[in-house]
N, C-alpha and C positions, 0 to 999 in steps of 0.2 A: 949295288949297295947305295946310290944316290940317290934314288927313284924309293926307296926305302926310308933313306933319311928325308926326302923332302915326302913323307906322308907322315911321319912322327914327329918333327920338330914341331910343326905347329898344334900338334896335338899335344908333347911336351911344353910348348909355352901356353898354351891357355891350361894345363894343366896346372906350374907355375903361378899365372897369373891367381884362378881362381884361388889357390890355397894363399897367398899373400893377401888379397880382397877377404877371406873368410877371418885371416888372424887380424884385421885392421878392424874388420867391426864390434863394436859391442852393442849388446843390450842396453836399451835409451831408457831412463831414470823414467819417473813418473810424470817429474814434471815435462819432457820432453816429449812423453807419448801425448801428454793430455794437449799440450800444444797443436802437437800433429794430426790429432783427432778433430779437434775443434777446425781448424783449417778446413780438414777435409770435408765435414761435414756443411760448413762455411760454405764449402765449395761448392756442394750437392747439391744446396739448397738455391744457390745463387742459378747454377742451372736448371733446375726445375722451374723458378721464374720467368729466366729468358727462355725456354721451350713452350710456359703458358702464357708469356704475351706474344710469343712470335704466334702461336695458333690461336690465338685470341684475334690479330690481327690481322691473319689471312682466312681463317673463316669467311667474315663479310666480305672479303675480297673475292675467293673462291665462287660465292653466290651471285657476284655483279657479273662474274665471268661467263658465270656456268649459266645464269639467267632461272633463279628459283620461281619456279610455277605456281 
């Protein structure tokens, strides 16, 4: 019977867990989402820069390497 309870308790507590996590959350007003949007999209874009100057800047470096013909 222990070998039994110790494969359901913990499947009993994230059970638990999750239904207390789902009653805590609510649906975020407008102004909350539009916050979160903007951020994230903040974020995308700030990414897309540092991905095109880091390959902006190893391009000519790759060529001093590689020796362009």
């Amino acid at each position: 019977m222990d070998s039994v309870d110790s494969v359901f308790d913990p499947l009993r507590d994230f059970a638990k867990d999750s239904v207390r996590l789902v009653k805590r959350c609510h649906k975020p007003d407008r102004k909350e989402f539009t916050k979160v949007a903007t951020r994230t999209a903040i974020g995308f874009v700030v990414m897309g820069f540092v991905g095109f100057f880091v390959k902006l800047i190893f391009i000519p470096i790759n060529n001093i390497i590689v020796g362009a013909s």
